[in-house]
ZAMITI-535775 format. One record per atom (N, C-alpha, C): atom name; x, y, z negated; residue in one letter. Coordinates in nm, 3 decimals. Example, Ala and Ser with C-alpha at 12.3 -4.5 7.8 and 13.67 -1.06 7.14 Angstrom:
REM ZAMITI-535775
+------+---------+---------+---------+------+
| atom |      px |      py |      pz | type |
+------+---------+---------+---------+------+
|    N |   1.319 |  -0.569 |  -0.780 |    a |
|   CA |   1.230 |  -0.450 |  -0.780 |    a |
|    C |   1.320 |  -0.330 |  -0.780 |    a |
|    N |   1.285 |  -0.225 |  -0.708 |    s |
|   CA |   1.367 |  -0.106 |  -0.714 |    s |
|    C |   1.290 |   0.003 |  -0.787 |    s |
+------+---------+---------+---------+------+
This chain:
REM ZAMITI-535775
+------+---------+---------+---------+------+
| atom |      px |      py |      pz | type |
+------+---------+---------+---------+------+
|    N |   1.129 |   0.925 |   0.506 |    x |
|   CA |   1.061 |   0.844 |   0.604 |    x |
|    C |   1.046 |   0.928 |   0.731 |    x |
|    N |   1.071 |   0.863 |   0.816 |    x |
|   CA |   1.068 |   0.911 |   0.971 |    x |
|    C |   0.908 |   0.978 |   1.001 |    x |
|    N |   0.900 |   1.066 |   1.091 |    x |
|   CA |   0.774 |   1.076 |   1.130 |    x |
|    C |   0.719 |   0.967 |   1.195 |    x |
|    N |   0.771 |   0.877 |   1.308 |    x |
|   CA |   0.736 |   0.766 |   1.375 |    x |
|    C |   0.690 |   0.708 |   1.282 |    x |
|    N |   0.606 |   0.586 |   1.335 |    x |
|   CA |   0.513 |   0.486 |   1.185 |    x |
|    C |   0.648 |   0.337 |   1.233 |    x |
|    N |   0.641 |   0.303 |   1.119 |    x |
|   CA |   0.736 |   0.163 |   1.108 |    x |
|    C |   0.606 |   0.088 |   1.146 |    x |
|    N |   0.708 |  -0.034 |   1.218 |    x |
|   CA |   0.601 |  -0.137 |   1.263 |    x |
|    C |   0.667 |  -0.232 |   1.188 |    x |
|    N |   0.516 |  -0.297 |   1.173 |    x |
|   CA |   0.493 |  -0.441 |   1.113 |    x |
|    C |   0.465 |  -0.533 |   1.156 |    x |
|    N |   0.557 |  -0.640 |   1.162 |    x |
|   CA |   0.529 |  -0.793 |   1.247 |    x |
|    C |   0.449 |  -0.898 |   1.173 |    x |
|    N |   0.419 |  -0.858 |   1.015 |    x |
|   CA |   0.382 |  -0.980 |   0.956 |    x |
|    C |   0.240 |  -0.912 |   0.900 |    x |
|    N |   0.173 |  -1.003 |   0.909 |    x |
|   CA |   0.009 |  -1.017 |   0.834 |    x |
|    C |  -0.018 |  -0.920 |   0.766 |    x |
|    N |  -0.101 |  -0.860 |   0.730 |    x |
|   CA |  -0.094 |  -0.795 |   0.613 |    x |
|    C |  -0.217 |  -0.922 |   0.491 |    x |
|    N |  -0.194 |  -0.910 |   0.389 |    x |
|   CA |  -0.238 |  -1.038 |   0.295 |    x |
|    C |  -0.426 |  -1.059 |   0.349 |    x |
|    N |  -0.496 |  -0.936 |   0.374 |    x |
|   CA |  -0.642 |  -0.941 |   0.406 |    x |
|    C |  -0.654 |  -1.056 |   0.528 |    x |
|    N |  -0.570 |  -0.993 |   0.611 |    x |
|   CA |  -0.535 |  -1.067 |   0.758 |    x |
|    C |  -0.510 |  -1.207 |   0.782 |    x |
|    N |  -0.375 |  -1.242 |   0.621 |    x |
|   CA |  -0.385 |  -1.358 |   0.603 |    x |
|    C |  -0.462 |  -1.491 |   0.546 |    x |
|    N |  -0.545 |  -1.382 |   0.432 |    x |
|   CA |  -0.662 |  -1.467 |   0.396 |    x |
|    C |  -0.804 |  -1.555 |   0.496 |    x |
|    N |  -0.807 |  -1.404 |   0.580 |    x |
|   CA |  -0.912 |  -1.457 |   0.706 |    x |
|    C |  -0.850 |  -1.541 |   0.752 |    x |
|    N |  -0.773 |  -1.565 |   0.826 |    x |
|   CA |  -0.682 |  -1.640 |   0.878 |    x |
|    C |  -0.726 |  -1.789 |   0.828 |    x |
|    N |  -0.675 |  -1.825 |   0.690 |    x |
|   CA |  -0.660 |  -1.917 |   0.631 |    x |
|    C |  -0.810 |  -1.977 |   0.619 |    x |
|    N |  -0.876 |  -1.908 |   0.609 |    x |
|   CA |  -1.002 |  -1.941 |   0.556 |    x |
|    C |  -1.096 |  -1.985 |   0.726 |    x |
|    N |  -1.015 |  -1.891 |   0.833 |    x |
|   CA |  -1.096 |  -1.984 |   0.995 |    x |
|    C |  -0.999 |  -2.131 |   1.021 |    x |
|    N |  -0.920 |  -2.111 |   0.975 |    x |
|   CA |  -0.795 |  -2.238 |   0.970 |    x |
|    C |  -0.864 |  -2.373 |   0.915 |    x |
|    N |  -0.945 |  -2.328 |   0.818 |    x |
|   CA |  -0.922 |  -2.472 |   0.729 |    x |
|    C |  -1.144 |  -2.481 |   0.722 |    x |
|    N |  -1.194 |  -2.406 |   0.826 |    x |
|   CA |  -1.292 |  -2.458 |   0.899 |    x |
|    C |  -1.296 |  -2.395 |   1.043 |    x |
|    N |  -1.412 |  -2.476 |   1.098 |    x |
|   CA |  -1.424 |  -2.487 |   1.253 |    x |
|    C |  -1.461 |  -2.305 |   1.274 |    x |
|    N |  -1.566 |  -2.262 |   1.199 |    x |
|   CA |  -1.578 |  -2.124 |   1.230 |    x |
|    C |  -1.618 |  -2.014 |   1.104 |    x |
|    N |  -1.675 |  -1.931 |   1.090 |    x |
|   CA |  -1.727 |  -1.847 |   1.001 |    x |
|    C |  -1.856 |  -1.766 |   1.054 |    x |
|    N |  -1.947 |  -1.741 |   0.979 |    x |
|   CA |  -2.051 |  -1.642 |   0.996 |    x |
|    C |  -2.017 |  -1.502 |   0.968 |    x |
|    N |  -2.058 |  -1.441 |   1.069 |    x |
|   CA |  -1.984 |  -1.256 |   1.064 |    x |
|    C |  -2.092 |  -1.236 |   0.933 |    x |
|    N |  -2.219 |  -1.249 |   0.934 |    x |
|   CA |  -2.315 |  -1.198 |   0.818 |    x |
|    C |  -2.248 |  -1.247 |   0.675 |    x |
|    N |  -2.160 |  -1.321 |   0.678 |    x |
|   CA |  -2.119 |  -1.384 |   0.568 |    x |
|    C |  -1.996 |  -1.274 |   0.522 |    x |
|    N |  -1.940 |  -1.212 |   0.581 |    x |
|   CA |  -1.797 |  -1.139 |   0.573 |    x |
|    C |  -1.793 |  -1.030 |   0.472 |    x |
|    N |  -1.717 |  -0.988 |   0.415 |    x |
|   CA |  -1.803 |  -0.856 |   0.312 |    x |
|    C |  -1.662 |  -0.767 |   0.382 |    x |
|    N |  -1.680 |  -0.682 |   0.374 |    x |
|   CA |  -1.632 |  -0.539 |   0.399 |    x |
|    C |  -1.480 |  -0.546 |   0.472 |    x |
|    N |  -1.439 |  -0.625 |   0.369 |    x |
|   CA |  -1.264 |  -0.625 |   0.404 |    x |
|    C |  -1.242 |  -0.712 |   0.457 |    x |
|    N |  -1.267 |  -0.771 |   0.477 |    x |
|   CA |  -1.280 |  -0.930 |   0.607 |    x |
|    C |  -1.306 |  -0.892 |   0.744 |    x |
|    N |  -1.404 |  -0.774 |   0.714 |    x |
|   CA |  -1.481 |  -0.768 |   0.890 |    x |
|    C |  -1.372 |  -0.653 |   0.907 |    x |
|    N |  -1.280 |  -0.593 |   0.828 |    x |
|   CA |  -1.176 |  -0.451 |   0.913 |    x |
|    C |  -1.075 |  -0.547 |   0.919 |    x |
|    N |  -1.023 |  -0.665 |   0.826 |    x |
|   CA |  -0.959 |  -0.757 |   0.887 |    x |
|    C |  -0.963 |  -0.831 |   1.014 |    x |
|    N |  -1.082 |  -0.878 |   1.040 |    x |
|   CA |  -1.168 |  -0.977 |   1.165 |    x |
|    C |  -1.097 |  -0.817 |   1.283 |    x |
|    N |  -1.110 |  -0.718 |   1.287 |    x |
|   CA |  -1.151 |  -0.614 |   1.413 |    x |
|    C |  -1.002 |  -0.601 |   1.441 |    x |
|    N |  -0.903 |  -0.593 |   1.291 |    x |
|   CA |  -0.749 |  -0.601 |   1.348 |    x |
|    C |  -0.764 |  -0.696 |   1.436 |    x |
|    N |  -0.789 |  -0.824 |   1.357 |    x |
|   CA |  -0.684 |  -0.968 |   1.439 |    x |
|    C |  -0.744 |  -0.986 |   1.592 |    x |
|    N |  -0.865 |  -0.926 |   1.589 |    x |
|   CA |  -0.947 |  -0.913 |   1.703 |    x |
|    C |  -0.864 |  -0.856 |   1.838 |    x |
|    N |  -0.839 |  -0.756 |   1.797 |    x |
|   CA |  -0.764 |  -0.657 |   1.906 |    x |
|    C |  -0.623 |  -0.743 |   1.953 |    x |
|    N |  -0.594 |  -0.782 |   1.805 |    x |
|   CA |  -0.440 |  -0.870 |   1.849 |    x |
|    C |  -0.413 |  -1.013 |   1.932 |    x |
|    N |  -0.584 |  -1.081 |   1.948 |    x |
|   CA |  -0.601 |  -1.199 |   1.990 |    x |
|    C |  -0.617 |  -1.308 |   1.871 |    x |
|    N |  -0.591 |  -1.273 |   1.756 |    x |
|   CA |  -0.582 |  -1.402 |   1.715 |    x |
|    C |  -0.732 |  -1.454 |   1.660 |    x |
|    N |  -0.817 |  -1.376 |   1.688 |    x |
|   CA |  -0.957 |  -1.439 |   1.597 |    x |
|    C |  -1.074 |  -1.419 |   1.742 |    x |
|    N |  -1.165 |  -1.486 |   1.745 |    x |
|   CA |  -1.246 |  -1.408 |   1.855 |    x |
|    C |  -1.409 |  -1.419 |   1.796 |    x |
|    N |  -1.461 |  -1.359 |   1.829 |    x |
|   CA |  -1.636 |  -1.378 |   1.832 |    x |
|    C |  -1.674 |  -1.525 |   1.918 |    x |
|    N |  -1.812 |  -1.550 |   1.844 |    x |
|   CA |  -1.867 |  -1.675 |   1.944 |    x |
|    C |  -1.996 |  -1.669 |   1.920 |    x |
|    N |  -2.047 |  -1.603 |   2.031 |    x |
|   CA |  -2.199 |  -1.581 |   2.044 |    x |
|    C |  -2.281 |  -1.710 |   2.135 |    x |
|    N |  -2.371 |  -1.805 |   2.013 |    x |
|   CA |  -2.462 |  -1.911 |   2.103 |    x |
|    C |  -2.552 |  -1.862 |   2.095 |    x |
|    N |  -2.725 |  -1.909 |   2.215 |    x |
|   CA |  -2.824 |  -1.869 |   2.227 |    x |
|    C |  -2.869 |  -1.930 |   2.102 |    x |
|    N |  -2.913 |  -1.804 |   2.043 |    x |
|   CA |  -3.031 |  -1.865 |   1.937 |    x |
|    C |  -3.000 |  -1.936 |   1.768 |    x |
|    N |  -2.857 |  -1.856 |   1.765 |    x |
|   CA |  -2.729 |  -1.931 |   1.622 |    x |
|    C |  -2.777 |  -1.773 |   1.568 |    x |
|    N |  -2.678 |  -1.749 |   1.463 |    x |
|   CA |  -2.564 |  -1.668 |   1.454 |    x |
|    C |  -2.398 |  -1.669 |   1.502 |    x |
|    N |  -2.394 |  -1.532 |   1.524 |    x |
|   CA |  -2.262 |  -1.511 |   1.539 |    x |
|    C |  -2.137 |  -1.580 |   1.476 |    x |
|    N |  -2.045 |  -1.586 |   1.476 |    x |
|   CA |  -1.934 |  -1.669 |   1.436 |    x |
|    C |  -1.825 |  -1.643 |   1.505 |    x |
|    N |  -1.699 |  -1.682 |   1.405 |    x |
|   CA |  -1.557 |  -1.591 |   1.383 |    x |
|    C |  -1.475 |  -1.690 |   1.411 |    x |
|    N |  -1.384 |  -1.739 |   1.487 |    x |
|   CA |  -1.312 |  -1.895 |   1.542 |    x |
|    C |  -1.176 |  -1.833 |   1.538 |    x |
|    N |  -1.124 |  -1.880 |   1.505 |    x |
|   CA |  -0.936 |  -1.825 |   1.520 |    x |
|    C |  -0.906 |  -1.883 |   1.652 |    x |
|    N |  -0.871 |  -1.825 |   1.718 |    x |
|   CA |  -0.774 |  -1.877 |   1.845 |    x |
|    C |  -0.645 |  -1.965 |   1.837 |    x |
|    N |  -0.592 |  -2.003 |   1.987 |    x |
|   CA |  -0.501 |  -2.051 |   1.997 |    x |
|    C |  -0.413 |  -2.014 |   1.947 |    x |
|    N |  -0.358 |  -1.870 |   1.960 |    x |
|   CA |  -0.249 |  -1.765 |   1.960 |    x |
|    C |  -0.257 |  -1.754 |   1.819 |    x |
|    N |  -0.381 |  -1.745 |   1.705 |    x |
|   CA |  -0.390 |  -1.705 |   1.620 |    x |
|    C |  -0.349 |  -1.829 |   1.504 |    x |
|    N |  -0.364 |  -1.974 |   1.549 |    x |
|   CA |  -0.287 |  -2.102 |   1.518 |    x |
|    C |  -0.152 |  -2.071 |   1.524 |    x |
|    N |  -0.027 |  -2.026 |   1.611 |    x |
|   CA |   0.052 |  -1.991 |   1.656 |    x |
|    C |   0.133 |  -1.914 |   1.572 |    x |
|    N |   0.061 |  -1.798 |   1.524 |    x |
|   CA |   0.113 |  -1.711 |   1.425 |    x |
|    C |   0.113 |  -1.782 |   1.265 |    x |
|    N |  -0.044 |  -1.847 |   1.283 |    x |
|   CA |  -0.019 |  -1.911 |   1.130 |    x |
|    C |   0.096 |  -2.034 |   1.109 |    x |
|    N |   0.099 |  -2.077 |   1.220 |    x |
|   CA |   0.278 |  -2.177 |   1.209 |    x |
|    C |   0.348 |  -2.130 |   1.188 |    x |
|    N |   0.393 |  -1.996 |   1.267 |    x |
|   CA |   0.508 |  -1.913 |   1.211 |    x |
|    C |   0.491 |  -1.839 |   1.100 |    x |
|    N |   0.433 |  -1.864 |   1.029 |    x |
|   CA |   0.458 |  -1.798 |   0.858 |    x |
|    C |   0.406 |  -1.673 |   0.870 |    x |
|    N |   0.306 |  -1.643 |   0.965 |    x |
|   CA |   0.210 |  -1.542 |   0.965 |    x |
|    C |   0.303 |  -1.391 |   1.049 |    x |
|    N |   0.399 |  -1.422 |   1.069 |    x |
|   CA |   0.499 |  -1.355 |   1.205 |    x |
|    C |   0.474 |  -1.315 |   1.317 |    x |
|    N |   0.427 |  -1.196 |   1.383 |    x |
|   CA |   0.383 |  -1.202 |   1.508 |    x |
|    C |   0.502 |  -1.146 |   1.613 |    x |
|    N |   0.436 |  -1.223 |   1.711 |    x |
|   CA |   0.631 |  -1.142 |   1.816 |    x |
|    C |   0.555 |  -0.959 |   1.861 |    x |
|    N |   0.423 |  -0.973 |   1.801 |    x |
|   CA |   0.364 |  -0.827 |   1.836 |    x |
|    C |   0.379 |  -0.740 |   1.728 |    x |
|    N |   0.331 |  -0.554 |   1.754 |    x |
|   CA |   0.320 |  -0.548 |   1.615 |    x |
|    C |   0.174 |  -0.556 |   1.554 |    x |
|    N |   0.144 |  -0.560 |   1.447 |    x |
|   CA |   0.070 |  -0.621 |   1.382 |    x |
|    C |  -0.003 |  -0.463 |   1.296 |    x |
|    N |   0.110 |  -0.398 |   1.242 |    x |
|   CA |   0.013 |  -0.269 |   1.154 |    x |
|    C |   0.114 |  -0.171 |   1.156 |    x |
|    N |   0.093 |  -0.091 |   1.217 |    x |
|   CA |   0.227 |   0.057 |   1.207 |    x |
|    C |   0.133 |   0.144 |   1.071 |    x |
|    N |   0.278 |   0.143 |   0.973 |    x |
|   CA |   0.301 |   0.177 |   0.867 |    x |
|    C |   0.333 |   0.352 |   0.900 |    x |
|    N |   0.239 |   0.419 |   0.871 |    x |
|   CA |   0.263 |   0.566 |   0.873 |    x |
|    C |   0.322 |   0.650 |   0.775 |    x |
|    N |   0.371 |   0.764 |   0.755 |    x |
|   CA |   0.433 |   0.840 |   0.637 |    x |
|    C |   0.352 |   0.821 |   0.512 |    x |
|    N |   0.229 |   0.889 |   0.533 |    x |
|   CA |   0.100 |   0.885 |   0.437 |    x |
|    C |   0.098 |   0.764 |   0.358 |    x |
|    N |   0.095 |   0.657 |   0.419 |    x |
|   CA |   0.078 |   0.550 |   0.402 |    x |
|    C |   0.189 |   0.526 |   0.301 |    x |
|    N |   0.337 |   0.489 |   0.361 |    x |
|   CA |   0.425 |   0.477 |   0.263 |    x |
|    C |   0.426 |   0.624 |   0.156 |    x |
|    N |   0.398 |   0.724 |   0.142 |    x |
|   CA |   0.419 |   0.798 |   0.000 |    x |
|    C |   0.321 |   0.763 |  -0.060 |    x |
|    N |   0.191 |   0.727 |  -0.020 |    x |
|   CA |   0.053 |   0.667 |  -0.114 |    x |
|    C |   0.137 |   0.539 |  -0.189 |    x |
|    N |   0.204 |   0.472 |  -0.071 |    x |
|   CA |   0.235 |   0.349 |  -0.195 |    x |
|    C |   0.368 |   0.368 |  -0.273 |    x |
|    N |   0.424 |   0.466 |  -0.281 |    x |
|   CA |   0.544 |   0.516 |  -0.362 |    x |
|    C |   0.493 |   0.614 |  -0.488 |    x |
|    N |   0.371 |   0.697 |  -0.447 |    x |
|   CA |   0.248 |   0.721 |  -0.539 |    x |
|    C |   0.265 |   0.577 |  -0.648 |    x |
|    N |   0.182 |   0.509 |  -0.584 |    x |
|   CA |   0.134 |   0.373 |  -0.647 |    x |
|    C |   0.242 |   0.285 |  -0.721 |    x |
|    N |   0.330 |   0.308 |  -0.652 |    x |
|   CA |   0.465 |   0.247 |  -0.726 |    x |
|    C |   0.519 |   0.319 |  -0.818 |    x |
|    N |   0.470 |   0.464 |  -0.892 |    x |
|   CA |   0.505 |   0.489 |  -1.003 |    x |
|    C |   0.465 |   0.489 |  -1.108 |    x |
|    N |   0.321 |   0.444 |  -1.103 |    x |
|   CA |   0.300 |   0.359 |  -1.220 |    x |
|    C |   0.094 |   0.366 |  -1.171 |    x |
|    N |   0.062 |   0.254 |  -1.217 |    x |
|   CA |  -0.090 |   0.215 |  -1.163 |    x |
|    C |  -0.187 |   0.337 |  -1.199 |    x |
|    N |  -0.316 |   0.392 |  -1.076 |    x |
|   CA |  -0.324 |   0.551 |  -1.061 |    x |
|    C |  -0.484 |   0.503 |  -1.097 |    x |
|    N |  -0.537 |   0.615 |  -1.185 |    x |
|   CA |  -0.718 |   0.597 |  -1.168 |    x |
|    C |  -0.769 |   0.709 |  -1.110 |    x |
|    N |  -0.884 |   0.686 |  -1.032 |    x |
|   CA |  -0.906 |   0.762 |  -0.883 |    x |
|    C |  -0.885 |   0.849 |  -0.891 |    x |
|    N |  -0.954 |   0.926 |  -1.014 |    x |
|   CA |  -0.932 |   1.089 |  -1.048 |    x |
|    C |  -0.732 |   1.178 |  -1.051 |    x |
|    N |  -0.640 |   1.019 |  -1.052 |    x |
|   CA |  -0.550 |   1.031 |  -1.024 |    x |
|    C |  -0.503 |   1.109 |  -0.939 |    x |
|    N |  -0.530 |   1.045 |  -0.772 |    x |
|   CA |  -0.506 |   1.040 |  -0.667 |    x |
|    C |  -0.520 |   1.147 |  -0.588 |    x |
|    N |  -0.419 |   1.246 |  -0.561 |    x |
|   CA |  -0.493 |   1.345 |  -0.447 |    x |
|    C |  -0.554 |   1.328 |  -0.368 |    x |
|    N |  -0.642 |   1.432 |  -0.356 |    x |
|   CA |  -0.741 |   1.387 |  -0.262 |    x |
|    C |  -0.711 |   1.399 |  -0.137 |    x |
|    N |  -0.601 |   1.400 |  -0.070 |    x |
|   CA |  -0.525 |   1.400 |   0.029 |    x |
|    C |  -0.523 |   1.263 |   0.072 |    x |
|    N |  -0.489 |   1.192 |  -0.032 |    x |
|   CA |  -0.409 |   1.043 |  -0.053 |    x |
|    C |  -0.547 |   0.917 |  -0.078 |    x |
|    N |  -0.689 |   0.975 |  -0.101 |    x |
|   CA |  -0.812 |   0.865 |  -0.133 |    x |
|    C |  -0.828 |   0.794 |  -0.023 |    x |
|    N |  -0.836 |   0.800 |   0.098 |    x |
|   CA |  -0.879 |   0.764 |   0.216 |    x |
|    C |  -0.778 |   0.666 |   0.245 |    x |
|    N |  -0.631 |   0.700 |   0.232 |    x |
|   CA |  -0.507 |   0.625 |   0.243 |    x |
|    C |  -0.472 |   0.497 |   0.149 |    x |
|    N |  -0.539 |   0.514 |   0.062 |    x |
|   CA |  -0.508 |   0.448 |  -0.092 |    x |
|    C |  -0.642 |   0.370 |  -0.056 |    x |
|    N |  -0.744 |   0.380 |  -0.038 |    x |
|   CA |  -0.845 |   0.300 |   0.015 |    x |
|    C |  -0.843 |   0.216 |   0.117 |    x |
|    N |  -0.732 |   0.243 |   0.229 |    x |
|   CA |  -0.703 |   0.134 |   0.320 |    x |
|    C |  -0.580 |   0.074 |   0.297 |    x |
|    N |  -0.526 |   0.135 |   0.218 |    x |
|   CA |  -0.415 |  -0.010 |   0.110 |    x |
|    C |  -0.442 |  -0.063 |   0.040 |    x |
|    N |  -0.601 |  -0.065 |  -0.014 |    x |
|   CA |  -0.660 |  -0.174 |  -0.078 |    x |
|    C |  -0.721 |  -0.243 |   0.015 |    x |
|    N |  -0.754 |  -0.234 |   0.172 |    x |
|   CA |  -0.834 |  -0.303 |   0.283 |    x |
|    C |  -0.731 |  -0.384 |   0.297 |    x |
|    N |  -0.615 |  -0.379 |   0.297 |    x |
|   CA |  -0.528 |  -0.455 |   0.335 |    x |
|    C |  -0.463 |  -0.529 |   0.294 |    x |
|    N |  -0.482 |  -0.515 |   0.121 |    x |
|   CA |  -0.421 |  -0.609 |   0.040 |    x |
|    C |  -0.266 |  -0.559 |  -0.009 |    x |
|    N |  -0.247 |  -0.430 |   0.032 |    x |
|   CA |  -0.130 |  -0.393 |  -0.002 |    x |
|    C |  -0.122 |  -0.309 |  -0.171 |    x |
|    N |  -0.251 |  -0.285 |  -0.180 |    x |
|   CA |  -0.288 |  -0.234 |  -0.328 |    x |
|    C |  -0.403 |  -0.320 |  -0.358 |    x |
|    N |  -0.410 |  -0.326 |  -0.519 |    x |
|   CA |  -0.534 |  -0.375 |  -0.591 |    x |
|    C |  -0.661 |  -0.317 |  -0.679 |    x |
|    N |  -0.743 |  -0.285 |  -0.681 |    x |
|   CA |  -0.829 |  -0.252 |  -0.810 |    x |
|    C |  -0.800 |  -0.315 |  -0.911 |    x |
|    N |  -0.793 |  -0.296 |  -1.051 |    x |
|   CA |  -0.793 |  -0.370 |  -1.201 |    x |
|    C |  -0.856 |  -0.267 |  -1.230 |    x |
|    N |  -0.932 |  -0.362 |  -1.397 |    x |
|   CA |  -0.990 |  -0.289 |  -1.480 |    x |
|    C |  -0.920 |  -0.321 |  -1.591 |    x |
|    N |  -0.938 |  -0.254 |  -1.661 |    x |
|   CA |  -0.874 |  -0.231 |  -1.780 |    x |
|    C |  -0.967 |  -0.264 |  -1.928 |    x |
|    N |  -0.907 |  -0.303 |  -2.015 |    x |
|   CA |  -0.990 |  -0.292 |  -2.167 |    x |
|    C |  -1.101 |  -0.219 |  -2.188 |    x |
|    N |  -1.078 |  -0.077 |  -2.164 |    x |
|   CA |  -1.170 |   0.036 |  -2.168 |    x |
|    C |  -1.283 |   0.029 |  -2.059 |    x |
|    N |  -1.279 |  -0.040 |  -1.977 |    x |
|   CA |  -1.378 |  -0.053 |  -1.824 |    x |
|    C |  -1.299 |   0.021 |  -1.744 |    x |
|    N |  -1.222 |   0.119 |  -1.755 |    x |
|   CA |  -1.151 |   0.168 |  -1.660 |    x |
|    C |  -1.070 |   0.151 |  -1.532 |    x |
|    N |  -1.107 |   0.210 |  -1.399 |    x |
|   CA |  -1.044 |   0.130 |  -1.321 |    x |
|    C |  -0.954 |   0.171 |  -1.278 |    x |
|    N |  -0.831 |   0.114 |  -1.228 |    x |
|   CA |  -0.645 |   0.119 |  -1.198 |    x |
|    C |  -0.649 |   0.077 |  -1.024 |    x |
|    N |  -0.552 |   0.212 |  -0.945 |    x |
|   CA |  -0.520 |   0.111 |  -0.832 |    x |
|    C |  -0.395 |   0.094 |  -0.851 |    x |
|    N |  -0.349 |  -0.036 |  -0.849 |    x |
|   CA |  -0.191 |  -0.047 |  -0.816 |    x |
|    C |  -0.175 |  -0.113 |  -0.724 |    x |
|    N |  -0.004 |  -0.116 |  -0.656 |    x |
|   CA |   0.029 |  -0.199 |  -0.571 |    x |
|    C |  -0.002 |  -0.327 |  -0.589 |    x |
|    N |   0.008 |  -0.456 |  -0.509 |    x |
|   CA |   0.021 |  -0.579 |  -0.518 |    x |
|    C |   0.153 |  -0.642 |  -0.461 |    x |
|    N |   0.168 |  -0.714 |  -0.506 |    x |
|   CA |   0.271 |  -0.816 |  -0.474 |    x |
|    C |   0.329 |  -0.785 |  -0.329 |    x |
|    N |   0.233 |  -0.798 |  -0.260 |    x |
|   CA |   0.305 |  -0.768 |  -0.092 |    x |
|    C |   0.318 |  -0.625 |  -0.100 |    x |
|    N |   0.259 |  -0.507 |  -0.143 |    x |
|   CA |   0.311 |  -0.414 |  -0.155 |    x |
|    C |   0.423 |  -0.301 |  -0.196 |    x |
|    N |   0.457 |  -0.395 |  -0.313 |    x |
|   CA |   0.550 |  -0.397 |  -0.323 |    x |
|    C |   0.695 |  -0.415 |  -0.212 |    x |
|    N |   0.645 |  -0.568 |  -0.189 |    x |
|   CA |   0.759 |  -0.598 |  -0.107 |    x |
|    C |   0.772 |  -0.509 |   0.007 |    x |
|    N |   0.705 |  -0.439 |   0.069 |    x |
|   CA |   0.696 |  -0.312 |   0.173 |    x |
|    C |   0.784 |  -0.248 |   0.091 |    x |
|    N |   0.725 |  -0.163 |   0.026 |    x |
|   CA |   0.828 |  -0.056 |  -0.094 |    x |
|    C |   0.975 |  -0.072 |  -0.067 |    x |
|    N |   1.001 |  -0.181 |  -0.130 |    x |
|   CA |   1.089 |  -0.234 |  -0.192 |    x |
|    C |   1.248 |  -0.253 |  -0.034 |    x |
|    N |   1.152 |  -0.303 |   0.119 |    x |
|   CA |   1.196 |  -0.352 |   0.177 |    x |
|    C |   1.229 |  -0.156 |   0.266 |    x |
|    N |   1.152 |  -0.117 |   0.236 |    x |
|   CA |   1.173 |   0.032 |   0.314 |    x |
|    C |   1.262 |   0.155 |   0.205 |    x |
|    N |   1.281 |   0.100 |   0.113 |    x |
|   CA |   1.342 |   0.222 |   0.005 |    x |
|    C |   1.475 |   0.214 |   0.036 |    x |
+------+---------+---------+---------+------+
């Protein structure tokens, strides 16, 4: 992998969930958001597609934009980029792609990295029989992998 970060034109799955979920109502409450929604909300933020809507005397609230309608027509495609994919990033998920890691796994080089590929939907938490917990890739993570190997 190059030192440069690969850019990404399409959603990442967190991105697309918010998305879907200001789509199919008029707005959202920020107090309502839990963790990975609101680092989702601050991407799409920067990119245009979601905005804040502050009334006197409401709560706050999360409205998808025009632009952000736009992208969800196009199959979640942006003509911008969307998430530059860094080295770290891809060997955490080539890590992850060799078989599902429990934390104590993970160098500790790689926790911080592996923690924002689960913000993004590109890795998952599972538990296991034992209570034990697994990060592995997900489905779209894969397809990164898969599309950069």
């Amino acid at each position: 992998m190059s030192a440069k970060p690969i850019l990404i034109y399409r959603l990442t799955p967190a991105q697309i969930d918010l998305i879907d979920r200001l789509a199919s109502s008029d707005d959202v409450h920020m107090d309502r958001l839990a963790y990975p929604d609101l680092v989702a909300y601050q991407e799409l933020e920067k990119l245009g597609f979601v905005e804040m809507r502050v009334e006197p005397r409401k709560k706050i609230k999360i409205a998808i934009t025009a632009q952000g309608r736009q992208v969800r027509a196009a199959r979640y495609i942006s003509s911008k980029p969307v998430v530059r994919l860094t080295g770290p990033q891809f060997l955490a998920m080539c890590l992850l792609a060799e078989r599902p890691r429990s934390y104590n796994d993970i160098p500790a080089s790689m926790k911080d990295t592996v923690r924002r590929l689960r913000l993004r939907g590109w890795a998952t938490v599972e538990e296991d029989a034992e209570g034990r917990f697994w990060t592995a890739l997900s489905a779209e993570g894969w397809e990164i992998v898969d599309l950069l190997n």
